[in-house]
RODO-2510 file (C-alpha; in nm, 4 decimals, decimal comma):
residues 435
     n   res          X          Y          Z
     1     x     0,0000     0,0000     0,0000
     2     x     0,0952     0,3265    -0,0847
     3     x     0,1867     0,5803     0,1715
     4     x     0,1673     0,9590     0,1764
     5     x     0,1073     1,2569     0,4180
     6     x    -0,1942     1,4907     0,3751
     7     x    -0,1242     1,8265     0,2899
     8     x    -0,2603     2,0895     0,5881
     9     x    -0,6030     2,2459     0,5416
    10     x    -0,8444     2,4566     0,6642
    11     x    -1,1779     2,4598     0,8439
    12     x    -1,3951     2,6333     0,5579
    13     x    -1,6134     2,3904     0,3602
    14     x    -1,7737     2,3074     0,0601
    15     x    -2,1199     2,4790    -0,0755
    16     x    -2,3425     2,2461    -0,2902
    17     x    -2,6795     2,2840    -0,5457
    18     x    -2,8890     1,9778    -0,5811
    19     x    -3,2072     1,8703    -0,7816
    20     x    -3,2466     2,0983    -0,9905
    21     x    -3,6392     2,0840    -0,9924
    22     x    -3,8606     2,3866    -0,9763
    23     x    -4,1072     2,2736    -0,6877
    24     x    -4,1470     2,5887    -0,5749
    25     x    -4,2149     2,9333    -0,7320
    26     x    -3,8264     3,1153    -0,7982
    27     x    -3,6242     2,8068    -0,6322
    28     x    -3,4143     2,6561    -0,9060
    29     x    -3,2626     2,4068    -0,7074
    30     x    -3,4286     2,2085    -0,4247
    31     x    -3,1560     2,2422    -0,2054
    32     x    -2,8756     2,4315    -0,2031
    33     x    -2,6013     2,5800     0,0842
    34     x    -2,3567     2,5034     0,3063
    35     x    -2,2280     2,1371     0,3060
    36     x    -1,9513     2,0570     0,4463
    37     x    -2,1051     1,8322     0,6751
    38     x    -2,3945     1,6810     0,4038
    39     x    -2,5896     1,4483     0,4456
    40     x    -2,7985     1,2346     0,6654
    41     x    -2,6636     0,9116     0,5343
    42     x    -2,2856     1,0165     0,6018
    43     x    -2,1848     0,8624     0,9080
    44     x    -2,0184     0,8849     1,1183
    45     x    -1,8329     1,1852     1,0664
    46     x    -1,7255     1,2225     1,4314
    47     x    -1,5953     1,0019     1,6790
    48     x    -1,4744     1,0701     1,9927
    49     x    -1,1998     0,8883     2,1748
    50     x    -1,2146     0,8287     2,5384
    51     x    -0,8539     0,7242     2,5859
    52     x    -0,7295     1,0619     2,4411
    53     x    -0,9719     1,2594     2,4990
    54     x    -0,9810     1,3841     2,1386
    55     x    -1,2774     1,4419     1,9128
    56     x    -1,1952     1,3307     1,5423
    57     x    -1,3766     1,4138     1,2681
    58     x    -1,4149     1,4733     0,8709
    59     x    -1,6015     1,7424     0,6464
    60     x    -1,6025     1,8491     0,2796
    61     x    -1,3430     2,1300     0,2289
    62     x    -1,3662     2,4758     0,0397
    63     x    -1,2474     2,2545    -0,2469
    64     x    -1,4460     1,9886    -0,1916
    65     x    -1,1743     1,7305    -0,0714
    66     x    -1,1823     1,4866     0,1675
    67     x    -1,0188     1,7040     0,5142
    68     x    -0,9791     1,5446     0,8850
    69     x    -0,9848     1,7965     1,1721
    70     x    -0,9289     1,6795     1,5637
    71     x    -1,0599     1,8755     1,9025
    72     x    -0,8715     1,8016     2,2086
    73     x    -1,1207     1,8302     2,4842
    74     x    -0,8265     1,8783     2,7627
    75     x    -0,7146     2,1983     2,5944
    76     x    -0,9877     2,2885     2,4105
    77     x    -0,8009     2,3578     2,0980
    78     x    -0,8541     2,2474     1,7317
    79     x    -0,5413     2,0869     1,5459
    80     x    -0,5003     2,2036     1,1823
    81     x    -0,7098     2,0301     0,9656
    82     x    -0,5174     1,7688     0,7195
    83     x    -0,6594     1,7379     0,3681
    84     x    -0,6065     1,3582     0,2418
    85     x    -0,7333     1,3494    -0,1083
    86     x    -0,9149     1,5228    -0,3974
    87     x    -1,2688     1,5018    -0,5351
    88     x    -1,3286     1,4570    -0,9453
    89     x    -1,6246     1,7655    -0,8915
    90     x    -1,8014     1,9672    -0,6259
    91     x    -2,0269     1,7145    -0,5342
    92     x    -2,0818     1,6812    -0,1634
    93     x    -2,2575     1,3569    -0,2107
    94     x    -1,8856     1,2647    -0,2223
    95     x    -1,8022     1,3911     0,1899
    96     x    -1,5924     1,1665     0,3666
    97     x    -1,7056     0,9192     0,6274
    98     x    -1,4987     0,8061     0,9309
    99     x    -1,3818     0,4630     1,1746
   100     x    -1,1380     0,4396     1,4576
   101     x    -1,0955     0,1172     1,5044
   102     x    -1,0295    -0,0228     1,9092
   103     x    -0,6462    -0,0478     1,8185
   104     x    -0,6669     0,3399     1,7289
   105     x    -0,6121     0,3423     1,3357
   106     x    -0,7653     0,6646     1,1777
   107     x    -1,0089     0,5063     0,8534
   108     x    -1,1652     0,7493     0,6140
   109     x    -1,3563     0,6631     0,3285
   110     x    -1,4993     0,9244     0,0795
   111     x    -1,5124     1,0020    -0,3122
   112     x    -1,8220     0,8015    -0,3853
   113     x    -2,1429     0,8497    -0,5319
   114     x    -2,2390     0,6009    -0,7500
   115     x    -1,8142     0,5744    -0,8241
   116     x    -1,5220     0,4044    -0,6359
   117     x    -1,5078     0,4661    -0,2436
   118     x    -1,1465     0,5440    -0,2104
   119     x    -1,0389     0,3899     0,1265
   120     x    -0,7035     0,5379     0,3498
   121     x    -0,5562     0,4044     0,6787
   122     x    -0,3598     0,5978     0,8968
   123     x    -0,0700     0,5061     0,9658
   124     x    -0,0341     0,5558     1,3308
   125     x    -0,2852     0,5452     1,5921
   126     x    -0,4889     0,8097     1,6660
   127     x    -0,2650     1,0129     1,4368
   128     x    -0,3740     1,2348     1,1468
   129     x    -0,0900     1,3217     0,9713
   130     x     0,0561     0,9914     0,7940
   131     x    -0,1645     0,7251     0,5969
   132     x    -0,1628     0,4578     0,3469
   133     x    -0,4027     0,3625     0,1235
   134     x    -0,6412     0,0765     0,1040
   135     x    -0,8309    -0,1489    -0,1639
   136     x    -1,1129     0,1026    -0,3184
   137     x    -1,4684    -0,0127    -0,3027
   138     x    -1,6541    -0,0007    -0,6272
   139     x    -2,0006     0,1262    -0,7065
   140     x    -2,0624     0,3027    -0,3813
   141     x    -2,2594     0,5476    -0,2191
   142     x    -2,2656     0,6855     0,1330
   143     x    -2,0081     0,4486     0,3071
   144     x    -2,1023     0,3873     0,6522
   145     x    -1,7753     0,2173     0,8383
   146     x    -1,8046     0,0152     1,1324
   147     x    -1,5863    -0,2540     1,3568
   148     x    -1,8745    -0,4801     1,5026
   149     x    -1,6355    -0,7885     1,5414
   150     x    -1,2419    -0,6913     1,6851
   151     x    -1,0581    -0,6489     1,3812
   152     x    -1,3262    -0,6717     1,1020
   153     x    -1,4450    -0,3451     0,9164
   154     x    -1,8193    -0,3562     0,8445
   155     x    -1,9488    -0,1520     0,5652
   156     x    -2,2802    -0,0847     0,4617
   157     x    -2,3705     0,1539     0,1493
   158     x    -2,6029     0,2589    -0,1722
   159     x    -2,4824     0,0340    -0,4494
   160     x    -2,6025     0,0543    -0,7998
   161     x    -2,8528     0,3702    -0,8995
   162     x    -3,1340     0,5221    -0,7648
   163     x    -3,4088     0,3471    -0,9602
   164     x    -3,2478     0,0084    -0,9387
   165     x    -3,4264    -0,2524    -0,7390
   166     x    -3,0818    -0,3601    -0,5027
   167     x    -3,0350    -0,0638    -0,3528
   168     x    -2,8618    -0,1486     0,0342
   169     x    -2,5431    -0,3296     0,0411
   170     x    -2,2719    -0,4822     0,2938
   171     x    -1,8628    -0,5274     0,2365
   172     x    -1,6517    -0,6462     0,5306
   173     x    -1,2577    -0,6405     0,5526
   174     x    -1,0535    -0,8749     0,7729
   175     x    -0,7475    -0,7384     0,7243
   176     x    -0,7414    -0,3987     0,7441
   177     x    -0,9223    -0,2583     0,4356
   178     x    -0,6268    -0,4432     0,2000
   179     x    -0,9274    -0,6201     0,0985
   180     x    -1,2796    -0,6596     0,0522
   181     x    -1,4911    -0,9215     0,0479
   182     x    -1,7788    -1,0040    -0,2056
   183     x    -2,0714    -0,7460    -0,1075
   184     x    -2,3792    -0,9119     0,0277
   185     x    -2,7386    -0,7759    -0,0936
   186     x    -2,9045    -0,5807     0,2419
   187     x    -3,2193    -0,4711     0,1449
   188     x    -3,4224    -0,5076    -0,2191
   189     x    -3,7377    -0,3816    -0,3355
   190     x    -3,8663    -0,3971    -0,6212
   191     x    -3,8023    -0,0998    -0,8707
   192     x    -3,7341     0,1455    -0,5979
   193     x    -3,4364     0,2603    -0,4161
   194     x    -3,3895     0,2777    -0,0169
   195     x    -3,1672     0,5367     0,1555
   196     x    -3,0683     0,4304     0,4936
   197     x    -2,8601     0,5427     0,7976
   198     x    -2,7078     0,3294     1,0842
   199     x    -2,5504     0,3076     1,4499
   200     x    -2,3647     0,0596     1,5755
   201     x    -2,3250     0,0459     1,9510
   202     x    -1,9571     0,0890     2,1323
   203     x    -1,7549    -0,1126     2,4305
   204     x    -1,7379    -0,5008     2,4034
   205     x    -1,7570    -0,7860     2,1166
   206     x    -1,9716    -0,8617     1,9108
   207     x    -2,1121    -0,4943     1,8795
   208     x    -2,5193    -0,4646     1,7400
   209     x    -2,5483    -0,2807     1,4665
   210     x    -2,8960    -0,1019     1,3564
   211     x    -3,0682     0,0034     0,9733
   212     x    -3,3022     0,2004     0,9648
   213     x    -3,4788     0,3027     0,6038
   214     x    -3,7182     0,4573     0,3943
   215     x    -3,8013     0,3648     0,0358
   216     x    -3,8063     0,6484    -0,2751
   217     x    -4,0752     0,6188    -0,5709
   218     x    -4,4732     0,6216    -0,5016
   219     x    -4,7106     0,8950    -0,4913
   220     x    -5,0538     0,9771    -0,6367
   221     x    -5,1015     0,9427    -1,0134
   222     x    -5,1431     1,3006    -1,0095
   223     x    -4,7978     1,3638    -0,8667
   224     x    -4,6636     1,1237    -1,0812
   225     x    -4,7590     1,4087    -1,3543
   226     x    -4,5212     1,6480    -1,1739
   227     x    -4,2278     1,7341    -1,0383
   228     x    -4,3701     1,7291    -0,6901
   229     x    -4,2406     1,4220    -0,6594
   230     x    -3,8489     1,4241    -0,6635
   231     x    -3,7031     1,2403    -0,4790
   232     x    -3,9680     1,1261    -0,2275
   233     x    -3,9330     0,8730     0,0149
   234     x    -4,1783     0,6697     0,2181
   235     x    -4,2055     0,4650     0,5512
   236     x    -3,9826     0,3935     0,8422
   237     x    -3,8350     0,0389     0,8082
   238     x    -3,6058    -0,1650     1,0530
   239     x    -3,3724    -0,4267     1,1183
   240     x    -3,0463    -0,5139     1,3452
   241     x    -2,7653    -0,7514     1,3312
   242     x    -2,5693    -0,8614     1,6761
   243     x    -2,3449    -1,1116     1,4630
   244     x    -2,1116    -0,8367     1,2642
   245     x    -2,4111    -0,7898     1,0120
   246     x    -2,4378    -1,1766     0,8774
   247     x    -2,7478    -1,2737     1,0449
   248     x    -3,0338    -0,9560     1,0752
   249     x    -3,3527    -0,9274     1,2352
   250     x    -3,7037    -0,7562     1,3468
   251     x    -3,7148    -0,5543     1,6376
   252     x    -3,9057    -0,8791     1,7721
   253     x    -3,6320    -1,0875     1,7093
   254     x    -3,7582    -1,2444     1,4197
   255     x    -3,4882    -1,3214     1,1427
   256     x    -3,4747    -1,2311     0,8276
   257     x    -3,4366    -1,3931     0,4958
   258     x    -3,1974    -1,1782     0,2654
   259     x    -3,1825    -0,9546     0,1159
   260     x    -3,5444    -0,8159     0,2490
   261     x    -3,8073    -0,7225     0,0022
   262     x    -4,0584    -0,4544     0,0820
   263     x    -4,2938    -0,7847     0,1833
   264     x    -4,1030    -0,8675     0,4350
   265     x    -3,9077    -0,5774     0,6065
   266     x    -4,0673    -0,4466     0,9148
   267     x    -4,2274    -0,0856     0,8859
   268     x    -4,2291     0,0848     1,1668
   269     x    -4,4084     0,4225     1,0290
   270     x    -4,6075     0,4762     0,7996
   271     x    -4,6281     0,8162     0,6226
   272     x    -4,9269     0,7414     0,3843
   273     x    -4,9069     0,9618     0,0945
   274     x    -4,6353     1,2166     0,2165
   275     x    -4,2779     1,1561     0,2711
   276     x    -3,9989     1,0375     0,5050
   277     x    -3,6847     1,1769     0,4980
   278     x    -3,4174     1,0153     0,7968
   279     x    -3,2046     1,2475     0,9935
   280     x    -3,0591     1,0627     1,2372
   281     x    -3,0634     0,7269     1,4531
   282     x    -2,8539     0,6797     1,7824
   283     x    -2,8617     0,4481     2,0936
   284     x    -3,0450     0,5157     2,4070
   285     x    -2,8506     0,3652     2,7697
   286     x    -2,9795     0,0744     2,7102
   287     x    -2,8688     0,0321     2,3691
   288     x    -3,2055     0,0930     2,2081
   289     x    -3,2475     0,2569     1,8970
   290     x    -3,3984     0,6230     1,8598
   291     x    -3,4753     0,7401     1,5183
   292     x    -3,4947     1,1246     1,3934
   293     x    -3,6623     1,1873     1,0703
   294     x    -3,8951     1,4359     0,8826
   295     x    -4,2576     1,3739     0,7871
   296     x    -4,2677     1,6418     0,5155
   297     x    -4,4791     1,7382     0,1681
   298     x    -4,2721     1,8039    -0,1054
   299     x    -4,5070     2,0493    -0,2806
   300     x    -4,4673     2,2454     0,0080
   301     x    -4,1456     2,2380     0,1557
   302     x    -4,3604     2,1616     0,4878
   303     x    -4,1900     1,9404     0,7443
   304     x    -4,2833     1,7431     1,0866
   305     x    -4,0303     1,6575     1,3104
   306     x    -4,0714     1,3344     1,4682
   307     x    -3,9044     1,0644     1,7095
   308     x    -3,9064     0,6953     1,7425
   309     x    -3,8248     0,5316     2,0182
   310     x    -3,7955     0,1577     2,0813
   311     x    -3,9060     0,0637     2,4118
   312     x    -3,9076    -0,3250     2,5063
   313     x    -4,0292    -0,4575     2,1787
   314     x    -4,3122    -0,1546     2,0693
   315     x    -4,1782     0,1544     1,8962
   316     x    -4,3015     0,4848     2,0853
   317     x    -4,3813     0,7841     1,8854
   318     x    -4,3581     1,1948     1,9359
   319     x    -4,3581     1,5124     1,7636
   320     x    -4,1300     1,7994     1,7840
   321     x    -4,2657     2,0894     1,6497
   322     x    -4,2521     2,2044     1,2339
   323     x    -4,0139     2,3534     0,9773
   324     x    -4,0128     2,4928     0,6246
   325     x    -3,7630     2,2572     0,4231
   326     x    -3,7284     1,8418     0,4248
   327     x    -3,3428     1,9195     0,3859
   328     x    -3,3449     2,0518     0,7340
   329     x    -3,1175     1,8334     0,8769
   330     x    -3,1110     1,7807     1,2413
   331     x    -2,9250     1,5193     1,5307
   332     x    -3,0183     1,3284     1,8425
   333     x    -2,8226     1,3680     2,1713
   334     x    -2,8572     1,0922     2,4651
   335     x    -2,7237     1,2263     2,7765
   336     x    -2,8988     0,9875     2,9946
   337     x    -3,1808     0,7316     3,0463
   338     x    -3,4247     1,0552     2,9799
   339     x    -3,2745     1,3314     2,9427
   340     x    -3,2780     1,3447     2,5395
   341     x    -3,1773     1,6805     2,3294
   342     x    -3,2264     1,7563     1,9103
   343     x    -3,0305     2,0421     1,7727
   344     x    -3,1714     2,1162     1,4751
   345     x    -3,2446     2,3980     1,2157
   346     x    -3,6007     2,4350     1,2739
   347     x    -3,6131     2,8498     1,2579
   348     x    -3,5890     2,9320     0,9017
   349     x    -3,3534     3,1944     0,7832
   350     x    -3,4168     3,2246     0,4318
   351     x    -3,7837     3,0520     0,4266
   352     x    -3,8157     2,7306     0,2145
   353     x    -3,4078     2,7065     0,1521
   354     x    -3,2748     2,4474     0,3903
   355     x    -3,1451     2,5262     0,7173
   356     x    -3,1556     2,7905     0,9139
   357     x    -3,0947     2,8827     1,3013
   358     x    -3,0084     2,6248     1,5473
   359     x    -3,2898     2,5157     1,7984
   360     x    -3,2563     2,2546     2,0755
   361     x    -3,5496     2,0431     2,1489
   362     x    -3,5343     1,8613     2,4488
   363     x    -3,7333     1,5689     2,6832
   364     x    -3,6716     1,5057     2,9954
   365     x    -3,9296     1,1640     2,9692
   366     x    -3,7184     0,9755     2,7427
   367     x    -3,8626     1,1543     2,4297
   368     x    -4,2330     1,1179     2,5600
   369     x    -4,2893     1,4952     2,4888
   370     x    -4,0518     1,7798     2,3852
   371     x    -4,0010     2,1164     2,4532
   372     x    -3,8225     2,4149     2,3182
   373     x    -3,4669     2,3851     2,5303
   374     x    -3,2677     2,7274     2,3898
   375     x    -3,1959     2,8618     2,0628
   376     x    -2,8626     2,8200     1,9842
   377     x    -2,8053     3,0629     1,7388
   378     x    -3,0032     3,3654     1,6666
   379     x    -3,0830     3,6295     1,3713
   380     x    -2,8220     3,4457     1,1679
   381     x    -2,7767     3,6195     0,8113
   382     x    -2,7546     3,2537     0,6557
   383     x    -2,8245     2,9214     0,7287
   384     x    -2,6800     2,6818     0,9680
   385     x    -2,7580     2,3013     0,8503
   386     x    -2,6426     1,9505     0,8177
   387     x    -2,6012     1,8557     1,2456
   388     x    -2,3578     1,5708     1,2703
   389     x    -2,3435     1,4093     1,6511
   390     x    -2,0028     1,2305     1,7045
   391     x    -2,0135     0,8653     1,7830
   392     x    -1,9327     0,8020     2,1548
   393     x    -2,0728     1,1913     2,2481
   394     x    -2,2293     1,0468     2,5583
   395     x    -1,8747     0,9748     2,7256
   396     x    -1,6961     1,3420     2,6725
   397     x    -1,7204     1,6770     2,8832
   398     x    -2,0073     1,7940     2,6629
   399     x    -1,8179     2,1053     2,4962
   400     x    -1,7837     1,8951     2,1271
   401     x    -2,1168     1,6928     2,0929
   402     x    -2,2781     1,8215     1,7472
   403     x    -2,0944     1,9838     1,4631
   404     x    -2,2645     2,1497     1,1530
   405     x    -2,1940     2,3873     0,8614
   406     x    -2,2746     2,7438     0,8367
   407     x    -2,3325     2,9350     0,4666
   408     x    -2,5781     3,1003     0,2114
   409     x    -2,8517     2,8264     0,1353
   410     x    -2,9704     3,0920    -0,1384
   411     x    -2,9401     3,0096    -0,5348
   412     x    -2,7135     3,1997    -0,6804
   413     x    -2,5740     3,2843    -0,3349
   414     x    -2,4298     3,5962    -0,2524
   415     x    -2,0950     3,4109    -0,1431
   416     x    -2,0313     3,0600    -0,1224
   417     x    -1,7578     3,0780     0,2140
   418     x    -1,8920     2,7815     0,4669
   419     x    -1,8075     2,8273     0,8334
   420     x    -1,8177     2,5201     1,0654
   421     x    -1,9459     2,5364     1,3826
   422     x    -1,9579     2,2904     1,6842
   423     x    -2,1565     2,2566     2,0057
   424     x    -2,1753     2,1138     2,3439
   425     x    -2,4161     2,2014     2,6500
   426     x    -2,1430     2,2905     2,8522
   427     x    -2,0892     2,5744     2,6334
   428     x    -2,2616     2,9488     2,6322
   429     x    -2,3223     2,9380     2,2586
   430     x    -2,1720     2,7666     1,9693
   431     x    -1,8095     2,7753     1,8939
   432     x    -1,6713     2,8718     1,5162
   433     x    -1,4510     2,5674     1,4035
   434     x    -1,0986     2,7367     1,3618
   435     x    -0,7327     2,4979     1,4060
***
């Protein structure tokens, strides 16, 4: 394997367009803004490290190339970011995802959508500025690395394109990403893609891993006559894996057969003729999972925020309050057994663009019922969007829990600079990313 050092960066990040699809009167694009942090189904892009105290974690740059920052929580400094690659385009569909595995080796994975996922190691532990590269995954999108079994890297991702029926694959690697095996068919249906997200929990051998999904294509025959329909996506499905993702099953229990068809797959919420859009899943105490995601109308930009829980073997549900875009994207933060926050941009700055000023939404039953905690940023001139939480938040001081990206969500946009921001309760307000 090759080995090289990344060349130092900085924290600014890369500003996107996507779907261009007039659903609404003037807006070109349907989204559109700051994202250096994009999307929902990039993860993780932050993982924090008990044993050092550091926060690691990876964002688009200015130029669109993969970049890996660190926060040490002890000094509460950044270290300069390290850029570790370049990007064919400005696509942020291409972000980097990120693993540490429990020996300390530094994975990122990034470059794909619908291409090659290139694949790089470090090569030190817990050490940014030295890496070799791996075997490159082909026809990927939206990596999502995880060690469920010591030693193996578990993969899950979009393979093939959006309209094709095999949507939800799995890779593993047994020897450090110098390999891959032969992917493995997750999830299926018929003549219409699935985008998914995932959380795996932390701490001892074999670790569970959860999916949780929503499927695009559908509508009413009069939508079907209209653009009202991009990129819609439907339902709440689930399934987890305690075996390093070979065997997977119901929230029940129940096994299933794979790869799982929309017959069989377990829905968990139904959204009848609107749509679902996922923003986030973590772990409760107890290792349940809690799901964030938008109940939203396309044709009108207007958005539900909503909760899943799963308690025992029934899922609860709760609602958050509204916002104006499904591209808001939000994150869920566990601090304990009921004590349950959502940062999230649910004030629009520029209405119907996505984004806007950070909210936090908390319960204090164990997501029962929400209430408006603080706002976290106020009478912002753009948008702040795209919450990431880092992986293992629950263990560190709480002043580097969420990170997000801050720019013009406008089309054309009157500049295209992207600020990153980051955020702990411990703090007064949120804290510009600068190393």
């Amino acid at each position: 394997m090759d080995t090289f050092e990344g060349r130092p960066g900085a924290y600014r990040g890369v500003w996107y367009c996507c779907g261009q699809a007039t659903l609404l009167p003037g807006k070109t694009y349907v989204y559109s803004g700051p994202m250096a942090t994009y999307s929902a189904w990039h993860r993780p892009m932050a993982v924090y490290v008990p044993e050092k105290e550091k926060t690691f974690f990876v964002f688009g740059d200015a130029n669109n190339a993969p970049a890996i920052g660190c926060y040490d929580h002890q000094t509460a400094r950044f270290q300069q970011p390290i850029v570790l690659g370049n990007n064919p385009d400005g696509d942020a569909h291409r972000n980097p995802t990120l693993l540490i595995d429990h020996e300390g080796y530094l994975y990122v994975f990034y470059g794909a959508h619908g291409r090659t996922t290139r694949t790089l190691r470090s090569k030190h532990p817990y050490d940014m500025s030295e890496w070799t590269t791996c075997a490159d995954i082909l026809d990927t999108t939206y990596p999502q690395p995880w060690e469920l079994l010591p030693g193996e890297m578990f993969v899950s991702y979009r393979g093939g394109g959006a309209r094709e029926g095999t949507w939800w694959r799995i890779r593993k690697s047994i020897d450090k990403g110098q390999s891959w095996e032969e992917p493995k068919d997750l999830v299926a249906f018929d003549q219409c893609a699935v985008y998914g997200v995932t959380i795996a929990a932390s701490g001892t051998f074999p670790r569970r891993v959860h999916f949780t999904w929503s499927r695009l294509g559908g509508g009413t025959e009069e939508e079907k006559k209209t653009k009202h329909l991009w990129a819609r996506r439907y339902n709440v499905y689930y399934a987890y894996s305690d075996d390093g993702g070979t065997t997977w099953r119901k929230s029940d229990g129940t096994p299933y057969t794979l790869p799982i068809t929309e017959d069989t797959a377990e829905k968990i919420y139904d959204c009848g003729q609107r749509g679902v859009w996922l923003k986030d899943i973590q772990l409760d105490p107890a290792g349940n999972p809690c799901i964030l995601f938008l109940d939203a109308d396309p044709a009108t930009y207007e958005s539900q925020w909503k909760f899943l829980r799963q308690t025992d073997k029934t899922w609860q549900l709760s609602e958050l309050t509204t916002s104006d875009h499904m591209y808001d994207d939000g994150g869920i933060v566990i601090l304990h057994n009921q004590d349950f926050r959502v940062y999230a941009p649910t004030t629009n700055v520029q209405p119907h663009e996505d984004g806007g000023d950070i909210e936090e939404w908390q319960s204090v039953d164990g997501g029962k019922t929400w209430h408006h905690g603080k706002s976290l940023t106020r009478g912002s001139r753009y948008s702040h969007n795209n919450v990431k939480v880092a992986f293992n938040h629950q263990q560190s001081n709480g002043d580097f829990r969420v990170f997000w990206s801050y720019g013009d969500s406008l089309f054309p946009p009157e500049q295209t600079e992207v600020l990153l921001y980051c955020y702990g309760e411990t703090l007064i307000a949120p804290r510009q990313i600068e190393g």
